[in-house]
Structures are given as structure tokens and as C-alpha cells.
C-alpha positions in Angstrom: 98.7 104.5 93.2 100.4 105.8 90.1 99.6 104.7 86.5 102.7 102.7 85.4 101.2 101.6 82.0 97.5 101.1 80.2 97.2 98.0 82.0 98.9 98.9 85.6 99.2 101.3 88.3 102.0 101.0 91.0 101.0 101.0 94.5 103.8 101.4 97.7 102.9 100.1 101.4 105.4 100.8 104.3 106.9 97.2 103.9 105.9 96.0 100.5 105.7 97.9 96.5 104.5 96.4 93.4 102.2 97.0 90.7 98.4 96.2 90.5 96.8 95.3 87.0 93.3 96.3 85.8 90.6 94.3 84.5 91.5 96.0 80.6 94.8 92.8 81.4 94.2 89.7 79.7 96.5 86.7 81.3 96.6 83.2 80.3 96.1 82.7 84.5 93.1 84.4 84.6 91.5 84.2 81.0 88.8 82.1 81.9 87.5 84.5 84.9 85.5 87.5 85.4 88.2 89.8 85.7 88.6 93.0 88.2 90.4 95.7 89.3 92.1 95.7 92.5 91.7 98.7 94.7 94.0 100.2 97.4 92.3 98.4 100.2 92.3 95.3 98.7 95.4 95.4 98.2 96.2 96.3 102.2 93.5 93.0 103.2 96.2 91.3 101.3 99.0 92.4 102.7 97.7 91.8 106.0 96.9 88.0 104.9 100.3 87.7 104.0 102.1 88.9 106.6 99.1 86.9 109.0 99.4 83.7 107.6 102.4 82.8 104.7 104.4 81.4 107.3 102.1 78.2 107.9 101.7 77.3 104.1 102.6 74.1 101.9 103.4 74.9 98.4 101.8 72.7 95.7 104.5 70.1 95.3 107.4 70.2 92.7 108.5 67.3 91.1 112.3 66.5 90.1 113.7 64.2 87.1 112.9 61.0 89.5 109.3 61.8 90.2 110.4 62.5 94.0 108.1 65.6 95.8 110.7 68.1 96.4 108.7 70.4 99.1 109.8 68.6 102.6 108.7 71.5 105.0 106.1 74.1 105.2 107.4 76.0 102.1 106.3 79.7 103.4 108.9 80.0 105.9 111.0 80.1 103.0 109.4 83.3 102.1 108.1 84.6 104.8 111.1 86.0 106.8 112.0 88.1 103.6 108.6 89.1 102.5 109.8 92.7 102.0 112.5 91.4 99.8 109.7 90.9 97.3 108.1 92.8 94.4 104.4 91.9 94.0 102.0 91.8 90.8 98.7 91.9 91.9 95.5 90.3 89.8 92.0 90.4 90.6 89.3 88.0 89.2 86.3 86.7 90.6 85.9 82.8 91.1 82.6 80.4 90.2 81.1 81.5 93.9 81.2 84.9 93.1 84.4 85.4 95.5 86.8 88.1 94.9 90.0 86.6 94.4 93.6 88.5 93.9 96.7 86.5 92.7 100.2 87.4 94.0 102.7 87.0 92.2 106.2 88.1 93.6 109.4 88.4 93.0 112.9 88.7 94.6 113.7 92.4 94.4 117.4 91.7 93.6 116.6 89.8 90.6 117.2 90.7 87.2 113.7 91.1 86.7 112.9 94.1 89.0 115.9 95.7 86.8 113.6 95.8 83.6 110.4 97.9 84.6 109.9 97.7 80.9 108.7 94.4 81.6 107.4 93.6 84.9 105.2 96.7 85.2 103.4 95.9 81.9 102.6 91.9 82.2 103.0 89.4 83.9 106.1 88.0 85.1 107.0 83.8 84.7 109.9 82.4 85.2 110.1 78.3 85.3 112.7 77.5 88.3 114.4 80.4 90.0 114.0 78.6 93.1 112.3 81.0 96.4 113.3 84.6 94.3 109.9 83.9 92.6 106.7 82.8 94.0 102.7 83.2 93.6 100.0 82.8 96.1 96.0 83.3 95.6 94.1 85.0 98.4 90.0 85.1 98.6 89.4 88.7 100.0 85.6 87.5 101.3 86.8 84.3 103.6 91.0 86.4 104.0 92.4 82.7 103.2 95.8 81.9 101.1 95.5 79.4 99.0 97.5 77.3 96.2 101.0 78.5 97.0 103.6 77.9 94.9 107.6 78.7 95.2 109.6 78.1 92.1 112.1 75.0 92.2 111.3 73.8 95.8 
């Protein structure tokens, strides 16, 4: 890993490259947890959850103007053919059972975003819409489940 800012260190796999932020980051998503700082193996068990089970996810259901659920299909296929394709942001906090727990959140390399480091290496990246470019997943490193999926504009 390699210090990208005072709250972030990058980190590169063979198929996969983001940034991982340390417990010293306060986010809105993770304010009300014990906070902790991801290490490089963590970060491989996640990978390997990713790449083991995206695929069979349902992301939390989106809502259009008519009150109609908008996710028809098992949402991670969307994802999960282009999983390189994505930047990731990687938060660690520990939930009420004690449970490490890292949130992804990723990005579509080709976006705008990845073009401003500036930004996405020092906090955290939302963006309301952008359809399947930008997604976040949770994953408990104790049981290696995904959990509470959710793709943008699905």
C-alpha cells in the first residue's frame, strides 16, 4: 500500500486497485461505528468475497417517480462481469456484534470521477444515480458474507 493522503493509502491487486481509508476518516456512513483500519489481507478476503459471490446478489430496491421497484433481476450480474472495470474505496468499522465489517464502495473506472484523484483518494465518493458505474456493497470479514448491495439508478 502507498499513502495517498492523511486519511488513505492506495492498495493494487492483480485484478482490482483502490484506496483503503483509516480509522483517523470520519464518514456520515460509518459515524456511528467503531471505526478501523483495513489491512492488506482484509482487503484480499474481500476481494475473494467479491469475486465468490457478487454475481448471486439483489440490490436494495430503487424506486422511480411512480413508486414502482426498479431492480427486476439479480442486480450483481450487472457488476459482476466488469468487476475489474471498478475503482474501490474501502471502509472498515466494526458492527453491534463485534464483527469486522468493510464497506465497498466502487466506481466505474472510466468515469469522471477516477479522473480527479484530488477527490476520490481523500473521501468518500456519492453520487445519487449514475446508474451500474457506481455501486457499494458491505462484507462481514468474520462470517465472508455480502450484504446490503446497492447499484445506483437500477
Amino acid at each position: 500500500m502507498k499513502r495517498a493522503s492523511i486519511y488513505s493509502a492506495r492498495i493494487w491487486g492483480d485484478d482490482f486497485q483502490g484506496v483503503v481509508f483509516n480509522n483517523k476518516f470520519k464518514s456520515t456512513d460509518t459515524s456511528k461505528q467503531q471505526v478501523f483500519t483495513p489491512g492488506k489481507t482484509d482487503i484480499e478476503l474481500v476481494e475473494n468475497c467479491l469475486r465468490r459471490g457478487l454475481d448471486t446478489l439483489v440490490s436494495t430496491p430503487t424506486y422511480n417517480f411512480s413508486g414502482k421497484s426498479m431492480v427486476d433481476s439479480i442486480a450483481g450480474k450487472t457488476v459482476f462481469p466488469n468487476l475489474t472495470y471498478y475503482v474501490r474505496q474501502y471502509f472498515g468499522y466494526v458492527n453491534e456484534k463485534g464483527e469486522k465489517i468493510i464497506l465497498v464502495n466502487s466506481f466505474y473506472q472510466y468515469s469522471h470521477i477516477y479522473a480527479d484523484r484530488k477527490y476520490w483518494l481523500k473521501q468518500m465518493v456519492n453520487v445519487y444515480d449514475g446508474g451500474k458505474a457506481f455501486w457499494h456493497v458491505k462484507v462481514n470479514l468474520h462470517t465472508e458474507q455480502l450484504f446490503d448491495l446497492y447499484i445506483n439508478g437500477i
